[in-house]
Structure formats: C-alpha cells, structure tokens
C-alpha positions in Angstrom: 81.0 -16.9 54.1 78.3 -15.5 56.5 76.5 -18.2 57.8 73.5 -19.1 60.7 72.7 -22.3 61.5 69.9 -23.1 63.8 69.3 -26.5 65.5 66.4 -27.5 67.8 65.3 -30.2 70.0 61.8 -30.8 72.3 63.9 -32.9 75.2 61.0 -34.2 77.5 62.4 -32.9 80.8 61.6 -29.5 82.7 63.1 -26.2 81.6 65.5 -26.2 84.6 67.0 -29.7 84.4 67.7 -29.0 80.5 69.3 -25.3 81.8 71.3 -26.9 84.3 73.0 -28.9 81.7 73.9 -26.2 79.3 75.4 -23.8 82.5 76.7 -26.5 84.7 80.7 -27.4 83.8 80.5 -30.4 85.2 77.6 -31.7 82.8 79.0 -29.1 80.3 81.6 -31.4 79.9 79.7 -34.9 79.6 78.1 -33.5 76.4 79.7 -30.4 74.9 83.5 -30.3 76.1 85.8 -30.1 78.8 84.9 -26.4 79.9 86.4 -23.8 83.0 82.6 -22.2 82.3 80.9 -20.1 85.0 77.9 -18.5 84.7 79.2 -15.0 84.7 79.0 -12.2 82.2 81.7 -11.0 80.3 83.8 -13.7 81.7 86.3 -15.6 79.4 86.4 -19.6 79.4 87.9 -22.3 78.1 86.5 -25.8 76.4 89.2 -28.5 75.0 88.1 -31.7 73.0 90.0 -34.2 71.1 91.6 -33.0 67.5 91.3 -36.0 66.5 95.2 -36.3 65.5 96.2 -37.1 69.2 95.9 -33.2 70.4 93.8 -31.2 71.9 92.0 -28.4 70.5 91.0 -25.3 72.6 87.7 -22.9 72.4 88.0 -19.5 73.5 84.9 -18.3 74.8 83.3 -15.3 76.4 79.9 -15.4 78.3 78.2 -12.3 76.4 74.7 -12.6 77.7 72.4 -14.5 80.3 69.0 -14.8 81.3 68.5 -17.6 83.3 66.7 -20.3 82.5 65.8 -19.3 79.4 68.6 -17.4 77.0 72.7 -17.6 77.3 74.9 -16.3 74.2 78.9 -16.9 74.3 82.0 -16.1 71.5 83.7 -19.1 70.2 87.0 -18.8 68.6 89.1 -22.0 67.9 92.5 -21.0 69.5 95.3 -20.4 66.7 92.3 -19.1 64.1 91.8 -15.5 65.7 92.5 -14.0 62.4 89.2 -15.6 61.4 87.3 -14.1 63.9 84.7 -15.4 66.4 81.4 -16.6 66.2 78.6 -16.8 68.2 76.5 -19.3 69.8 72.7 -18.4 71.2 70.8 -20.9 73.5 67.2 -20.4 73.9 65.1 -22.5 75.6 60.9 -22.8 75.9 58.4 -25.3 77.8 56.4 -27.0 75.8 53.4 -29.1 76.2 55.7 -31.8 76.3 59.1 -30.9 78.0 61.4 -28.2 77.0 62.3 -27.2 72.9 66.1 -26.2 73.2 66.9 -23.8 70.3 70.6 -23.6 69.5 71.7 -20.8 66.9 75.4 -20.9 65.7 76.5 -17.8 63.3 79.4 -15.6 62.4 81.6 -15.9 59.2 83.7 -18.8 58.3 84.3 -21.6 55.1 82.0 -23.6 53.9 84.0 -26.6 55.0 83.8 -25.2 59.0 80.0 -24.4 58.6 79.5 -28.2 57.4 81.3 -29.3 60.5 79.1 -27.1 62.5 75.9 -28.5 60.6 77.0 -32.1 61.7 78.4 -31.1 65.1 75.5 -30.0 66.9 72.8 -32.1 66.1 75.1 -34.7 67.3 76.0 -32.8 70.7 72.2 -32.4 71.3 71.8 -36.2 71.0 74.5 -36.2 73.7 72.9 -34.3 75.7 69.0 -36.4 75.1 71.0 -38.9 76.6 73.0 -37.2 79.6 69.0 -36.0 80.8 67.9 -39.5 80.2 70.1 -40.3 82.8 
C-alpha cells in the first residue's frame, strides 16, 4: 500500500540548533537511533535500535539530498526486508515567529500494519527530540 505520512512540530529554538540535531550523530542518536550518519551525499549509513525481542534491528540508509539548514532526504530500508523496497524520509525545516516548525514526511510503499507503526513512531521521536533541545 502507497502511503505518505507527514508529521510536524513548531520546537521553540532557532533553525540551526533544531538542524544540528537532525545531522549531528551524536544527537542523532539521543533521539532517533544509534546512527554512523555524516552529512554527505550519496553516502550509505547505518541506524540500530532495540527489536524489542532482545536484538537489534538495523536501518539502511542513504543520504539522497541536502540543503543545509533547511531540507535533508535519506532511504530507509529495515535490513532483511529489501524485497520490500525502501522508503523515504524528507526533513524540512522553517522559522517561525516563534522558533522553528520541523516538517517530517515519511512515504514509499509498505502494509498497513508498518505505516501504523510509522504513524505512532514519529510523533513520538519528535517528542524526543522537544526534549533533547530543551536540554
């Protein structure tokens, strides 16, 4: 099924402080996942997060575009499910009167019972991350 989900969030800090924390892997990994990330197109990375069952589960990811500090898009491919396909994840970001409205779009085709993970997952991860720029 051919799904786009889109998720945003005004976070009341400047553009680059909110940029910083989607493209820096040390902060990557205090509110998305454990990532190799560089800021470099066309470059392949890693992010690993719990299974839940014990494991670890890996994300195959490829830095497609960049435009910093406003617009990155990667690939994202659960290793093991290649035969599904990737997907694609779009960050935008825009100052507002009040701080910095981070737009997150997440679409490709998958089940319905992946997309409803994805429709729970990131609103969750942008809390996360409210609270890593709180910080």
């Amino acid at each position: 099924m051919k799904f786009e989900l889109e998720f945003e969030r005004v976070y009341p800090h400047p553009v680059e402080k909110v940029w910083k924390a989607l493209t820096d892997p040390r902060l990557l990994g205090k509110w998305l996942m454990e990532t190799d990330f560089a800021p470099v197109v066309g470059r392949e990375f890693n992010m690993w997060c719990d299974d839940g069952e014990g494991g670890t589960d890996r994300y195959i990811c490829k830095l497609l575009a960049l435009e910093p500090p406003r617009y990155m898009r990667w690939s994202w491919l659960l290793d093991g499910s290649q035969h599904l396909g990737e997907t694609e994840v779009t960050f935008r970001l825009e100052e507002t009167g009040t701080g910095t409205c981070l737009s997150i779009v997440h679409s490709g085709d998958r089940d319905p019972k992946i997309i409803e993970a994805f429709k729970g997952g990131w609103p969750w991860k942008m809390e996360i991350l409210d609270d890593l720029l709180g910080q």
